[in-house]
Steps between C-alpha positions, in 0.01 A plus 500: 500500500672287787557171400264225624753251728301180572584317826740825652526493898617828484175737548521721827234369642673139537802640659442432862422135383842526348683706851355234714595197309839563452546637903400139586698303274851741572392461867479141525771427261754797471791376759356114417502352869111479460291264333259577265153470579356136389779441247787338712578333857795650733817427399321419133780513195284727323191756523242657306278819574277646341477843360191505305321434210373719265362521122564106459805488648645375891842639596688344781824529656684188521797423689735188514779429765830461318816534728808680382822281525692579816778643326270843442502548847257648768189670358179548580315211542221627226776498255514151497157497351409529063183709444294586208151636404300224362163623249275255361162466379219543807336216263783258439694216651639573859773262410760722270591095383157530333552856339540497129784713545737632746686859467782492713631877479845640642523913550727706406756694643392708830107310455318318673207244416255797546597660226312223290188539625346628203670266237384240697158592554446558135671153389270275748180707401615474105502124568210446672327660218580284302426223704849390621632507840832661562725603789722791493748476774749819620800417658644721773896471539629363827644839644096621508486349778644789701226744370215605826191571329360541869470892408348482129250255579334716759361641144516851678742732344595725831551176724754333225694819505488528906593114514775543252665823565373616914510184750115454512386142522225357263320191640760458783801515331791757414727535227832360533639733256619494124810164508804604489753379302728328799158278544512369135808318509319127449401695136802526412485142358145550353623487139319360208598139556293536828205676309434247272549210744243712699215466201647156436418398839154688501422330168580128664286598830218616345449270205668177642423348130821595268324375192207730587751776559628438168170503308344753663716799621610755345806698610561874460567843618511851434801706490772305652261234590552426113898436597415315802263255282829444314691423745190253622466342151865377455567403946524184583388431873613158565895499486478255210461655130458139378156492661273724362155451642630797746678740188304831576343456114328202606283679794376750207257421196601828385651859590341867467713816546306780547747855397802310512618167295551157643892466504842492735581883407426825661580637169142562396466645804782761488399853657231396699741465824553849646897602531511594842366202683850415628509249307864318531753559200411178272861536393628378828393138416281256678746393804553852615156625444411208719722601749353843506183328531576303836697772647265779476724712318214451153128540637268246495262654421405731168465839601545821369555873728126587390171354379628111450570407874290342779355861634384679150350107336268515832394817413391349172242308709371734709388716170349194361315504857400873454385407157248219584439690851362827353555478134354876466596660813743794558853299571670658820769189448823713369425724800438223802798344397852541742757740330782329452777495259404194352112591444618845406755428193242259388231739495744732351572263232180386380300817543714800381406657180872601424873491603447833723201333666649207621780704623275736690242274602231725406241534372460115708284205435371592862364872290256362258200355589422193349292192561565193639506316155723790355727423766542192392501554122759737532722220668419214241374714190760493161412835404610610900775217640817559314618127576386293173514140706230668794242623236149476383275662294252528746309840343601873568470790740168742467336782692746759412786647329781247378846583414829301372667294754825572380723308776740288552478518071349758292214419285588408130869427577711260393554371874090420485572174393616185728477480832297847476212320250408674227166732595529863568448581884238696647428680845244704644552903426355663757570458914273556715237509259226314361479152607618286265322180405603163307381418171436112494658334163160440346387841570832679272331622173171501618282830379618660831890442507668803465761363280809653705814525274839597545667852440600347223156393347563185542181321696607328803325192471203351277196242562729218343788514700290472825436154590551495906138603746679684757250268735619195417822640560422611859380141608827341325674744734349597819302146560679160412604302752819483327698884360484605171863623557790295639659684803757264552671402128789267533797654352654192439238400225613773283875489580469088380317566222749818396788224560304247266840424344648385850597127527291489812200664302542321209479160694106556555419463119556156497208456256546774220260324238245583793436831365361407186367167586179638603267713265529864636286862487627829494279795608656813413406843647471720180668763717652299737890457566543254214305681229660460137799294660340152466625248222176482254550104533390475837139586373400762789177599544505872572264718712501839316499754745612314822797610688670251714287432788194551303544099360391397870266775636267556160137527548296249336318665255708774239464890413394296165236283652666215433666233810850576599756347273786341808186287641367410193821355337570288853137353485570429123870341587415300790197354269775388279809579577736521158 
């Protein structure tokens, strides 16, 4: 039987509630030169809109004016602006200074404060159960600020793709196209000492109070939000390491890291950065990769030829749109989408079945029929996605035949592992034939699954290893006001962090004891990027069966009836953080 999921606001029937929410929040606030409604003046430092409240809890969008030094450059003036999603309890304190707790999260790499929508629904509801009033706040990097959500928030699948992809206008306005690299070159300096003075500064602005900042945050992240808490933990933001009331471990009352570890490494993060990014040579040493930086001659930007680069992320979106659109309908999307290369290879890439059909390009993803939610299962799903840091288990395929998905690694080999995760890969069997349907995560193993294996015997997936409702999903995709994905990830980040060793990277620890000065949780996917590889002393608590998105977009209620583990340990932490 489907699991009973108290408080959801993902049923179908709530979905224009959802569409028409989020198109007046990204409206008002997506190039920030409004005002939100009844929450600031003109020219205000700071704004707060609303996107709704649901099941006990009020998300808004909040953003806070924060001017880059003038040695970035000329940008766009929204870039000189910090945003996050802000969820608290519908019943609690307006004030976040009044909160019990404050969860001040950092995303990872190529993620955006979207993707925590679920986490941080689950957390403030956990809480508020329990009688205590918590915030859970998701931090969007600075170089969000060039995303245009003008076309998802029209909550209409066609009109995103026309607004993206053909010229049309959605309420008066155009696309200005995809940025180009040549218009990033005030990124080039967005490095890791400027994200954590970003949070620093967001910290300060919103809760003015550093002994209340000290008592009551906590700081955390998943993926390499985990190394950017790190790098927060042992800053110091005043110039002075003598004075300490400023030391980033003394605006924390304790850290989280959520499939990662709290630390100044990338190590335990190793293999969960694609290799064709063009990512500089870290051998070339800080100065010159700088160099390449400024010039142009490195990107700015993290991109790869297909699937991770401005074009393919917004088609991420738009399936999340489909998804919450017309959950069950027939998906025309891989069809009314414009051929070109880039669409094509990534098609290609995540929907052939074997080397020969990604060569061929057919059978293609445009010759099956499939639903809207299929769509987007088959772009997120573990047992479908061959990237291990974009997956969830989010349930299965149904309504007809399935066979092994046996590209861009075979099923069972010894490549499976890493950056490939570690599920077998499934596709649909038959084009243009039945239609096929997605199997929600609480439906896998009921009476009526038909228990699909591999060629092999081996059965794709099982009731506990799905933990992700594919509608829950959707919103976290196709509706916040700010991406689940990060179009625009600064490529400096990961080149300072890969030069950790540099003299001029080396100079932000100035507080090392900061790492372990504050208590800390680890949350562990059980098979996540990190499985097996974390030291036993660090205590994790692991979620058997996640992968690694699954720590952030986990329904509320488990496959085994009982609350979902990632929440439950952060309500338990920030009730006494040790």
């Amino acid at each position: 039987m489907a699991a009973y999921r108290p408080g959801m606001n993902t049923s179908r029937s709530r979905a224009g509630t959802w569409r028409t929410a989020a198109l007046a929040v990204l409206l008002t606030t997506g190039v920030i030169t409004g005002t939100a409604t009844g929450s600031a003046s003109a020219g205000s430092a700071r704004t707060e809109t609303a996107v709704g409240s649901s099941g006990g809890v009020t998300e808004t969008v909040v953003r806070v004016k924060a001017p880059l030094p003038a040695s970035f450059g000329a940008r766009p003036a929204a870039c000189d602006w910090l945003s996050y999603l802000r969820y608290r309890s519908s019943a609690g304190p307006a004030s976040a200074a009044d909160a019990d707790r404050v969860l001040v999260a950092q995303p990872g790499i190529l993620e955006g404060a979207g993707a925590f929508d679920s986490v941080a629904r689950n957390t403030v509801t956990r809480a508020a159960q329990q009688g205590r009033n918590l915030e859970f706040w998701a931090l969007d990097r600075r170089s969000n600020c060039l995303e245009d959500h003008t076309g998802t928030a029209s909550g209409d699948q066609h009109t995103a793709v026309d607004y993206y992809y053909r010229g049309k206008q959605v309420a008066g306005r155009t696309f200005a196209g995809f940025v180009g690299d040549d218009q990033l070159g005030w990124m080039a300096r967005l490095g890791i000492e400027q994200t954590v003075r970003d949070q620093y500064d967001l910290l300060a602005a919103e809760l003015p109070d550093q002994k209340v900042r000290k008592e009551k945050v906590l700081c955390g992240g998943h993926s390499l939000g985990g190394v950017v808490t790190g790098y927060f933990a042992t800053a110091d933001f005043d110039g002075d390491p003598a004075t300490t009331a400023d030391a980033g471990q003394n605006q924390c009352a304790g850290y989280f890291a959520l499939d990662t570890t709290v630390s100044t490494s990338l190590g335990d993060l190793s293999g969960s950065i694609p290799d064709d990014t063009g990512l500089p040579d870290i051998g070339l040493g800080y100065g010159v990769v700088q160099a390449g930086l400024d010039s142009g001659l490195f990107p700015r930007s993290l991109s790869a030829p297909v699937l991770l680069n401005p074009e393919t992320m917004t088609l991420l979106a738009i399936a999340g749109v489909g998804a919450v659109q017309d959950p069950d309908g027939e998906s025309d999307l891989p069809g009314y989408l414009p051929r070109n290369t880039n669409i094509e290879a990534t098609n290609r890439f995540l929907f052939s079945r074997d080397p020969a059909t990604f060569l061929t390009g057919s059978p293609a993803v445009k010759d099956f029929r499939l639903t809207n939610e299929a769509v987007l299962g088959a772009l997120m799903d573990d047992q479908s996605v061959p990237l291990a840091f974009l997956q969830s288990s989010v349930g299965f395929f149904d309504g007809g035949p399935i066979t092994d998905k046996n590209f861009p690694v075979t099923n069972g080999s010894s490549a499976q592992p890493g950056l490939f995760g570690t599920e077998y890969k499934a596709i649909p069997a038959e084009p243009h034939g039945p239609l096929y349907t997605w199997r929600d995560y609480d439906r896998v193993g009921d009476a009526d699954d038909p228990g699909y294996r591999s060629s092999d015997g081996t059965p794709f997936t099982a009731a506990g290893k799905e933990v992700t409702d594919i509608q829950e999903l959707a919103r976290s995709m196709g509706t916040q006001p700010l991406d689940f994905t990060e179009q625009y990830f600064p490529t400096k980040l990961v080149t300072d962090l890969e030069l950790s060793t540099s003299p001029q990277v080396k100079r932000l620890v100035v507080h090392p004891g900061g790492l372990t000065a504050r208590p800390t949780l680890t949350v562990l996917a059980g098979d996540g990027l990190l499985a097996g590889r974390i030291p036993a002393d660090l205590h994790p608590v692991v979620a058997d069966g996640y992968q690694h998105l699954d720590v952030l977009t986990a329904a509320p209620v488990q496959n085994n009836g009982r609350p979902e583990p990632v929440s439950t340990a952060l309500t338990e932490f920030a009730r006494d953080p040790r």
